[in-house]
NUDRENSE-61407 format. One record per residue (C-alpha): residue number from 1; residue in three letters; x, y, z. Coordinates in pm, 1 decimal. Example, Ala and Ser with C-alpha at 12.3 -4.5 7.8 and 13.67 -1.06 7.14 Angstrom:
<sites>
[site 1; ala; [1230.0; -450.0; 780.0]]
[site 2; ser; [1367.0; -106.0; 714.0]]
</sites>
This chain:
<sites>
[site 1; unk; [-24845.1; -1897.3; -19799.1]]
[site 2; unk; [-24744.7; -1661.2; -20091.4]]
[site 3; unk; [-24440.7; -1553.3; -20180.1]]
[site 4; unk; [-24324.9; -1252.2; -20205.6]]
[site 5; unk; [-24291.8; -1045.3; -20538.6]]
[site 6; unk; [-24152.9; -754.7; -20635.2]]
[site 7; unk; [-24280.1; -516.7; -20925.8]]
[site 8; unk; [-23994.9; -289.6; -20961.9]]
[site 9; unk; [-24083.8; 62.8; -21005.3]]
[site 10; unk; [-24056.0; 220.2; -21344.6]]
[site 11; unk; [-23753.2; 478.4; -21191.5]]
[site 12; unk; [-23592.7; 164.5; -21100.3]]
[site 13; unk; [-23651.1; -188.6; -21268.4]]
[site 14; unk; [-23445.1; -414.2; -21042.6]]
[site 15; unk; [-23566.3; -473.0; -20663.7]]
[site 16; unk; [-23249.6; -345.4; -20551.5]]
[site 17; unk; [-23261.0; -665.8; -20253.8]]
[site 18; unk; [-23288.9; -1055.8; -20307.7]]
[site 19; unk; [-23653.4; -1093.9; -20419.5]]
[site 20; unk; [-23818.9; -1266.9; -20704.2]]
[site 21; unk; [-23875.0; -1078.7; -20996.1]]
[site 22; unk; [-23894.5; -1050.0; -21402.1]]
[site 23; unk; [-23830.5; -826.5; -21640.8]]
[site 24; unk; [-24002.6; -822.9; -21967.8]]
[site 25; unk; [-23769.8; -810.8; -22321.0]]
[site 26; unk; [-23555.5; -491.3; -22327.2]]
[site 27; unk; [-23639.8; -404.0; -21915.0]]
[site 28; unk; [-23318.6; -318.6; -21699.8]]
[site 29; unk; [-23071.3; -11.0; -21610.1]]
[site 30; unk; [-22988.9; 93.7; -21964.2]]
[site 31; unk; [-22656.0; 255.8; -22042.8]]
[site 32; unk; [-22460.9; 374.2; -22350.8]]
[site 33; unk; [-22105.7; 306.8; -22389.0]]
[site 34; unk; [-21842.6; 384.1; -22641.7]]
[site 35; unk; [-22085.2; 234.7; -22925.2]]
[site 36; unk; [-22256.5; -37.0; -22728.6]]
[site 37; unk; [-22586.2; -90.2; -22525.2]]
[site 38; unk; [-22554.6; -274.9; -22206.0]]
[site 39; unk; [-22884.4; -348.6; -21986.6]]
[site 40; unk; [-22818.4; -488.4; -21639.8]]
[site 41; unk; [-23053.2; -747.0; -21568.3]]
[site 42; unk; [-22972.6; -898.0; -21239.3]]
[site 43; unk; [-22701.4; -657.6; -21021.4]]
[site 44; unk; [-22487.1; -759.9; -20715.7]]
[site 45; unk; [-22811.0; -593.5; -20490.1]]
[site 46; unk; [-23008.6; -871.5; -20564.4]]
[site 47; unk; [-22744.8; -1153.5; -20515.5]]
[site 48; unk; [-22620.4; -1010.9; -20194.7]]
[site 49; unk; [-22291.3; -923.5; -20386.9]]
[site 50; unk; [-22250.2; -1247.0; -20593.5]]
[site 51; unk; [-22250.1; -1175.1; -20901.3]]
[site 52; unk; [-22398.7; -985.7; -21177.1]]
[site 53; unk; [-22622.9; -1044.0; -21518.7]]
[site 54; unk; [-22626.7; -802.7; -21834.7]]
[site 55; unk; [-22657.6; -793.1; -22200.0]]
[site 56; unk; [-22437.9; -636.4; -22433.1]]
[site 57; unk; [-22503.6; -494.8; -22808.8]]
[site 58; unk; [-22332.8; -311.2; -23057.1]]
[site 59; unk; [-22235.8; -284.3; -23393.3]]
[site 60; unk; [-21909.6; -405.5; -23565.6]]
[site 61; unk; [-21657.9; -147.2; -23421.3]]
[site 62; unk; [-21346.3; -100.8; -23262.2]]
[site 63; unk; [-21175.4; -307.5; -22947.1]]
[site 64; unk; [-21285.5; -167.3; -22596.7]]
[site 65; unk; [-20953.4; -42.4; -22407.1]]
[site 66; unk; [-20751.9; -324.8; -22219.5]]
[site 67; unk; [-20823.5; -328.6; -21910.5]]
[site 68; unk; [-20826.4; -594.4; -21598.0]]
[site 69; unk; [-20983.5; -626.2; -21257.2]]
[site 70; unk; [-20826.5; -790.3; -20951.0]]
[site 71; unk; [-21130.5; -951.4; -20804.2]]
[site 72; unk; [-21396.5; -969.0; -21121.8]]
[site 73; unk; [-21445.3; -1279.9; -21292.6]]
[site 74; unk; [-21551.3; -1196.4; -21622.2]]
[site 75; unk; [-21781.5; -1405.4; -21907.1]]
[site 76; unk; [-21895.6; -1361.2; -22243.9]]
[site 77; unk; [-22152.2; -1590.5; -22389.3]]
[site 78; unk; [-22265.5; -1479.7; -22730.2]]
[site 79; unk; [-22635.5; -1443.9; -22809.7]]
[site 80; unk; [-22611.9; -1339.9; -23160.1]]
[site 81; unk; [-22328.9; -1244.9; -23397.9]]
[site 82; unk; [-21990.1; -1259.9; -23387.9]]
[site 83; unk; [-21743.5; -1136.1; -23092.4]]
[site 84; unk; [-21336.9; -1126.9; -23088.5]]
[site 85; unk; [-21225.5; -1192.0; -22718.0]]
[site 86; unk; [-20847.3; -1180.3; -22638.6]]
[site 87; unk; [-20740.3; -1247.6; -22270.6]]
[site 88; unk; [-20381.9; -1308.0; -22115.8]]
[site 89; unk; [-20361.2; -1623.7; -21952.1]]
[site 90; unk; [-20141.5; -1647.4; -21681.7]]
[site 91; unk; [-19797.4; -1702.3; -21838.0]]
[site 92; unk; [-19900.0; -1337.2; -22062.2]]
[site 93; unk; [-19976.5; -1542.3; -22363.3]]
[site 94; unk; [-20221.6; -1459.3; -22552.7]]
[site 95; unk; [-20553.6; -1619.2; -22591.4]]
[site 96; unk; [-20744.4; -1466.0; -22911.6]]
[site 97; unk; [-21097.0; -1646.4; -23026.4]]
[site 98; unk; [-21379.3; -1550.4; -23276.4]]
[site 99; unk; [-21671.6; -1645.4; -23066.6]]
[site 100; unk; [-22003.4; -1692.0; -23241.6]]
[site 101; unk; [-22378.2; -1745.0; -23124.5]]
[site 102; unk; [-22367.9; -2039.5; -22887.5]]
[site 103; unk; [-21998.6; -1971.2; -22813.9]]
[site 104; unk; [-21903.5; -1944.9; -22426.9]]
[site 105; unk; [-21564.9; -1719.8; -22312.6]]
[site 106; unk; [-21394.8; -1685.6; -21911.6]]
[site 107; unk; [-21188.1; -1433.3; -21795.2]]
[site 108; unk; [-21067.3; -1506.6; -21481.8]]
[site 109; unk; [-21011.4; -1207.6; -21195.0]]
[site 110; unk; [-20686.9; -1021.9; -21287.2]]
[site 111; unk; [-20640.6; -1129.0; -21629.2]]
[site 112; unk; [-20575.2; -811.1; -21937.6]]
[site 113; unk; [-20853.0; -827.6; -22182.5]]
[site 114; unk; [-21055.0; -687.3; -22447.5]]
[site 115; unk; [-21303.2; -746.5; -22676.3]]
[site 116; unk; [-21439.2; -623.2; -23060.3]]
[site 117; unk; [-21736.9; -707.7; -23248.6]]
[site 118; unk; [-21657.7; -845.1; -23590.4]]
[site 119; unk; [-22012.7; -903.0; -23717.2]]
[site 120; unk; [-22245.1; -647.2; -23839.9]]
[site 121; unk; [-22397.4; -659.7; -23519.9]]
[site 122; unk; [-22340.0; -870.2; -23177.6]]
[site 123; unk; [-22535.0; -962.5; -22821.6]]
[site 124; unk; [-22363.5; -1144.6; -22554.5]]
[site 125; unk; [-22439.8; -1202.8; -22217.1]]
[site 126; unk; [-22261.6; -1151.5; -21934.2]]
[site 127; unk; [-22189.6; -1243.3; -21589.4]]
[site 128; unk; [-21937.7; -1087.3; -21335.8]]
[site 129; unk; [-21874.3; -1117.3; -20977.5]]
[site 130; unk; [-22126.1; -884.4; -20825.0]]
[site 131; unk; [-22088.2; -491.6; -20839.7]]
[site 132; unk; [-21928.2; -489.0; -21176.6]]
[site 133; unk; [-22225.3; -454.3; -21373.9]]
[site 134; unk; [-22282.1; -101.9; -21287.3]]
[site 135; unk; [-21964.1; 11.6; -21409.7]]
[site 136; unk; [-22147.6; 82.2; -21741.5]]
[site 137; unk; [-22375.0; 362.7; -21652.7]]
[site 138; unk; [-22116.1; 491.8; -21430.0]]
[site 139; unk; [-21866.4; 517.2; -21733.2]]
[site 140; unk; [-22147.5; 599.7; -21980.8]]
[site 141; unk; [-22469.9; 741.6; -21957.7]]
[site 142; unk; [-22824.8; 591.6; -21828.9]]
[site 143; unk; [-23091.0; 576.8; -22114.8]]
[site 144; unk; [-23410.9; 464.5; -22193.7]]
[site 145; unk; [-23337.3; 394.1; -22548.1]]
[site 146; unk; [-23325.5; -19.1; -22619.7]]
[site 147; unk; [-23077.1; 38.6; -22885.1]]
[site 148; unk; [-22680.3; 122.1; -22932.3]]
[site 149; unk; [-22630.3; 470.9; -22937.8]]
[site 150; unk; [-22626.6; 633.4; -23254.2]]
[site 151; unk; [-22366.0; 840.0; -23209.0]]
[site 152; unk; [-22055.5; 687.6; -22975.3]]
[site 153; unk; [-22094.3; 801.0; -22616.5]]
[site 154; unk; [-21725.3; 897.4; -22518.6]]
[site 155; unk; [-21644.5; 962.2; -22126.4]]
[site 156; unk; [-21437.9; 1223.2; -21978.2]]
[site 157; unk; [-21127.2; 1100.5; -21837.7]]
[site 158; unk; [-21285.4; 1236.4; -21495.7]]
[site 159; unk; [-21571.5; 1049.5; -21546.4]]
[site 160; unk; [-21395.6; 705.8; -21688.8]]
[site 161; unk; [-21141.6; 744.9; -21439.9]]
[site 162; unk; [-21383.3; 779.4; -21112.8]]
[site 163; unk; [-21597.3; 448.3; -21287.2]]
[site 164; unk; [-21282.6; 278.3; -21281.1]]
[site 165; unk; [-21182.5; 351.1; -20989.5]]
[site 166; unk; [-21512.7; 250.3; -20794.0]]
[site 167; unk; [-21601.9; -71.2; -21003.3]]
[site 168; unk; [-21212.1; -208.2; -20947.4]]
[site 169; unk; [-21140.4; -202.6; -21301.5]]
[site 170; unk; [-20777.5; -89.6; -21417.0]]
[site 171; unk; [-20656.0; 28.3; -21791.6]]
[site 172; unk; [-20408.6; -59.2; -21912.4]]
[site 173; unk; [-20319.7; 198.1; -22183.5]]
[site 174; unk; [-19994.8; 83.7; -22287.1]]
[site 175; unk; [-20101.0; -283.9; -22424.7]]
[site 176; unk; [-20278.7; -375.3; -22759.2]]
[site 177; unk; [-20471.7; -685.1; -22725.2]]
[site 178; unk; [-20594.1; -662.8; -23117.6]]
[site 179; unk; [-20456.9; -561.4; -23406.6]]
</sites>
């Protein structure tokens, strides 16, 4: 008996339903954001809604907007470089750490965060409950580039707001995280 394998098309390069599959270095859904690069790898299609898989890189630059979702767990593990997470625990005290290659960060459903890169460039990895991931090409734009942008990609309020809106994610404007 063989299994079944997908080859994902080149329009799309996930299966879209649970099925084995790989993707070669730099394959996924590409999208720009702000000044970063994030490739979904494995989405909430493919887990039946468990969770997602993605990459993140960008140069040193400024702290994404705080922001929280109420049913999105949340982690950061750090490929390469050098990554400034700050998350409010439940009390609303502030939990602020340098993470650097190896290092490992949670944020837990609910919680206010944001993060910065602080080296010249970063990489993490991340997982979130499934759906999440897409809220990157939603927010941003789709590409087929396998680098940051080299010019920001800034979203209409329209367009951040609808994102945000469908991917359960809620900013919070009026908090600074990061100095």
């Amino acid at each position: 008996m063989t299994a079944e394998f997908v080859t994902p098309t080149s329009e799309e390069t996930l299966p879209g339903r649970p099925s084995p599959f790989f993707l070669a270095a730099g394959e996924g859904e590409r999208a720009h954001l702000f000044d970063q690069l994030f490739t979904v790898l494995l989405s909430g299609d493919e887990t039946e809604g468990q969770f997602g898989v993605f990459t993140m890189e960008a140069p040193k630059g400024q702290a994404i907007p705080v922001h929280s979702h109420d049913d999105v767990h949340e982690i950061f593990y750090v490929l390469d470089g050098r990554v400034r997470v700050a998350v409010e625990d439940a009390d609303g005290a502030l939990l602020d750490r340098v993470l650097t290659t190896g290092d490992f960060g949670y944020v837990p459903a609910g919680r206010k965060h944001t993060f910065r890169v602080e080296s010249h460039r970063a990489r993490t990895l991340g997982v979130s409950t499934g759906g999440f991931e897409r809220f990157f090409a939603a927010a941003g734009e789709r590409t087929a580039s396998t680098m940051p942008p080299a010019e920001p990609v800034i979203p209409s309020r329209e367009q951040l707001g609808d994102a945000a809106r469908r991917y359960r994610n809620e900013f919070h404007h009026d908090v600074r995280l990061l100095d």
